[in-house]
C-alpha positions in Angstrom: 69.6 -107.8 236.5 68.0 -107.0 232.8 70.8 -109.0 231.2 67.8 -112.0 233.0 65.3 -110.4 231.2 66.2 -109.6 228.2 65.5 -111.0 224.9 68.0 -111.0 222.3 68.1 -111.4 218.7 69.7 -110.0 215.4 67.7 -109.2 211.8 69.0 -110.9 208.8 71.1 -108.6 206.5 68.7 -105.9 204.8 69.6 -102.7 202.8 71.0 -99.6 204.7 68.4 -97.1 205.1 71.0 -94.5 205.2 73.6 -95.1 202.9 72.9 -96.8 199.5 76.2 -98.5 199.1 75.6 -100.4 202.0 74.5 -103.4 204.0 72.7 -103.2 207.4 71.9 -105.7 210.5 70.4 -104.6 213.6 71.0 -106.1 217.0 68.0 -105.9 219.6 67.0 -106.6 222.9 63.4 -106.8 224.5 62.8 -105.8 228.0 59.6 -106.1 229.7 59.0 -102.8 231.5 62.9 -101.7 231.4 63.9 -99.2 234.4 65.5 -96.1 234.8 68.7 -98.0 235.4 68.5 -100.5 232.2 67.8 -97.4 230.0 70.7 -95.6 230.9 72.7 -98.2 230.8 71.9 -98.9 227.0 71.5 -95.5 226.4 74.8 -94.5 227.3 76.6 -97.7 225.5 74.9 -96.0 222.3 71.4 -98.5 222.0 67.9 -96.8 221.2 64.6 -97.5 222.7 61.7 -98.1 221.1 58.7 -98.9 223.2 60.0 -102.1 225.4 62.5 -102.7 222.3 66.1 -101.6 222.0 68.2 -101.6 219.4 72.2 -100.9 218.3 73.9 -101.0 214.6 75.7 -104.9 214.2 76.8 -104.2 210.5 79.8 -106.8 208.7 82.6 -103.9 208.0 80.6 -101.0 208.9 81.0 -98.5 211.5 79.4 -95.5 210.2 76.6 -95.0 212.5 78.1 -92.8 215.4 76.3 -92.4 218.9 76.5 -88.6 219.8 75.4 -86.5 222.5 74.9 -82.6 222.2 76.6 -81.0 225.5 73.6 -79.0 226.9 75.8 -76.9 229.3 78.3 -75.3 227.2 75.4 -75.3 224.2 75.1 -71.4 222.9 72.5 -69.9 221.2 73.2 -68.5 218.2 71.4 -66.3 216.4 69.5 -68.3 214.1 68.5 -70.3 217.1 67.4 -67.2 219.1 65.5 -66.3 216.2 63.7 -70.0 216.2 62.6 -69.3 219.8 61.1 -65.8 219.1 59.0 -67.5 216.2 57.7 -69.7 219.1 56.6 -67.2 221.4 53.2 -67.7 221.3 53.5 -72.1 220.4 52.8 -73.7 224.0 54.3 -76.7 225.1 52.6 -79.6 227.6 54.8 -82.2 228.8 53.0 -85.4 230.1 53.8 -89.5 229.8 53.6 -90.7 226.2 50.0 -91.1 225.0 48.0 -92.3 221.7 44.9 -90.1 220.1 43.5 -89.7 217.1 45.7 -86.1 216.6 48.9 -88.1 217.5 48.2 -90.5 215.0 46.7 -88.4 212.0 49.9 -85.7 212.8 52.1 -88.7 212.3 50.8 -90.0 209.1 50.6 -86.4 208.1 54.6 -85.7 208.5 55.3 -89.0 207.0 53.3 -88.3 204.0 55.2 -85.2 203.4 58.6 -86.8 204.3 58.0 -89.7 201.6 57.3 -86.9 198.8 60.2 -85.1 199.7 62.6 -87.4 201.3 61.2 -90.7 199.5 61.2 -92.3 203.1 58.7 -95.1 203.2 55.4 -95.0 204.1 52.8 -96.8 205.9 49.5 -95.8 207.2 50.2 -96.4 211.7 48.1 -98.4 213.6 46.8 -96.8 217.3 48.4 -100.6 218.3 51.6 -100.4 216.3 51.9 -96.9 217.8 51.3 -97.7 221.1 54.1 -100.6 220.7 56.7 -98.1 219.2 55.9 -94.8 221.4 54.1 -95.3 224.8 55.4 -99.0 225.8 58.4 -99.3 228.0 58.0 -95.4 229.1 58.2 -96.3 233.0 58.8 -93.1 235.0 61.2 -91.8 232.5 59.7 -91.4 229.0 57.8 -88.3 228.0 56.3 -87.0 225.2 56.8 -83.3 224.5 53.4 -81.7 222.7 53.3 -78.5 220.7 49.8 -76.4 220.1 49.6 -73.7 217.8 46.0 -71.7 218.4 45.0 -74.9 220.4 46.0 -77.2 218.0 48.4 -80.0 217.9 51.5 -79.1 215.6 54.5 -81.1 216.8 55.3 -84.4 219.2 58.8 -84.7 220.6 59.2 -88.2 222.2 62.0 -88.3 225.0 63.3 -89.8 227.9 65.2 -88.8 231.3 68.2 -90.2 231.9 70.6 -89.3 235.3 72.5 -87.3 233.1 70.4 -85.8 230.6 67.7 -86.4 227.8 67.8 -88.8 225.0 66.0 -87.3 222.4 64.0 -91.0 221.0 61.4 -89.3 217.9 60.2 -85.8 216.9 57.6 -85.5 214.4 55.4 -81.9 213.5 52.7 -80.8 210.4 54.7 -79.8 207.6 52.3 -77.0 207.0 54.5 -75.1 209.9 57.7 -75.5 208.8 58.1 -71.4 209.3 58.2 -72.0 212.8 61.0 -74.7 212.3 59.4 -77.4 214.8 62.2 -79.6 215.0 64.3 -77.3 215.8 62.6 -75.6 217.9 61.9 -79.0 219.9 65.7 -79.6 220.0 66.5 -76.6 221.7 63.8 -77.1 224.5 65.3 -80.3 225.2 68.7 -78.1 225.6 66.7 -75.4 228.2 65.5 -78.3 230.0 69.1 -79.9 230.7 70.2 -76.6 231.6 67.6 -75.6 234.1 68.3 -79.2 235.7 71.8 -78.8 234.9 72.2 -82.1 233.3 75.0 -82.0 230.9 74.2 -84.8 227.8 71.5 -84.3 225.0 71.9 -87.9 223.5 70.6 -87.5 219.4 71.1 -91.0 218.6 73.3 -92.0 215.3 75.3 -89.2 213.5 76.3 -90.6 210.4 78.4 -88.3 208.7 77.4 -89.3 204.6 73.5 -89.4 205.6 71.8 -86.0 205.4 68.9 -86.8 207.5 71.5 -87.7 210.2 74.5 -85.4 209.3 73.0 -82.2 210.5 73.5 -83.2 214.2 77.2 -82.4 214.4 75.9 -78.6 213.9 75.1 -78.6 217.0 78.5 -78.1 219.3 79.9 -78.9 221.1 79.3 -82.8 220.8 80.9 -85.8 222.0 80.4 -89.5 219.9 81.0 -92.9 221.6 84.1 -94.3 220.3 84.0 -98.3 221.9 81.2 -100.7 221.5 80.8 -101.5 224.8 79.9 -104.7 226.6 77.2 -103.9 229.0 79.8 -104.5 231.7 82.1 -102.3 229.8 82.3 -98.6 230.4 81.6 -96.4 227.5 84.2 -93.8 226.0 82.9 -90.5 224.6 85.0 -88.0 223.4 
């Protein structure tokens, strides 16, 4: 039924934005208003969503960027993760469909400020209308966007949707000025407590590439599965 319409297209050959040596092309599709059913469909065959837009690696010679899923059910806690909750005791947490204010938008530019002084990611002042297109777009009845207050204010946004078997996990981004409460983190793992209380099994955390830092750290958290086919949409998809 989406494969009707659905508008598809590929970029022209660019630079990698996560490995230097390399070459990247990105395949998308546009869906008006996609369903529950189109986004786990793509989600699950390893494309992400971006407002009404999703997208999938379709590199010349390059396989590097991995789908994986965190498996919420046998997740444990270690430690270091216990002690991530306790920080967060008092940090409290509204769930609603994905909105745009002036916090969300000044929090944004705020984490990408900090993120191109330490990361040297790009930056770009957002628009409430490029925003909108990226984040609250295409939500249906599945998208959410997670929100974090410390003392009442706004610290963290954790963008996600529900799938029938779990969470995909679509943006996170916090003030860098509480980075003692570890925010992303912290975000992760209430995505994790939410699969378990539902006792849905997948946490889907997008591409895993294993020579990218900013991506590398997700195979910490075990145990995992990646998708190892490219699957047609009429194809069933193999994780292991």
């Amino acid at each position: 039924m989406f494969l009707n319409s659905s508008v598809d297209f590929c970029t022209l050959e660019t630079k990698c934005a996560y490995l230097k040596d390399e070459r990247a092309r990105m395949r998308y599709k546009y869906i008006l208003s996609p369903t529950s059913f189109t986004n786990d469909s793509l989600t699950h065959r390893g494309w992400r969503r971006f407002g009404e837009y999703y997208s999938i690696p379709k590199c010349n010679g390059c396989n590097k960027c991995l789908s994986l899923r965190v498996n919420a059910l046998e997740f444990k806690f270690s430690k270091n993760a216990k002690r991530v909750l306790k920080k967060n005791l008092n940090t409290k947490i509204i769930m609603r469909p994905p909105s745009v204010t002036k916090e969300h938008l000044e929090l944004y530019d705020l984490y990408h400020k900090e993120r191109k002084e330490s990361k040297n990611w790009d930056f770009y002042n957002i628009s409430a209308q490029s925003y909108y297109e990226l984040y609250v777009l295409g939500h249906g009845d599945f998208g959410k966007e997670v929100l974090y207050f410390v003392d009442n204010k706004l610290v963290a946004v954790d963008l996600i949707d529900f799938l029938s078997d779990g969470i995909s996990s679509i943006y996170c981004y916090y003030d860098p000025s509480y980075a003692h409460l570890s925010l992303g983190k912290f975000s992760l793992y209430q995505q994790i407590l939410i699969c378990k209380v539902k006792k849905l099994p997948w946490v889907y955390l997008g591409y895993f590439v294993e020579d990218c830092p900013s991506l590398s750290y997700k195979a910490n958290y075990k145990p995992f599965e990646l998708l190892k086919n490219n699957p047609a949409l009429q194809e069933e998809p193999i994780w292991e």
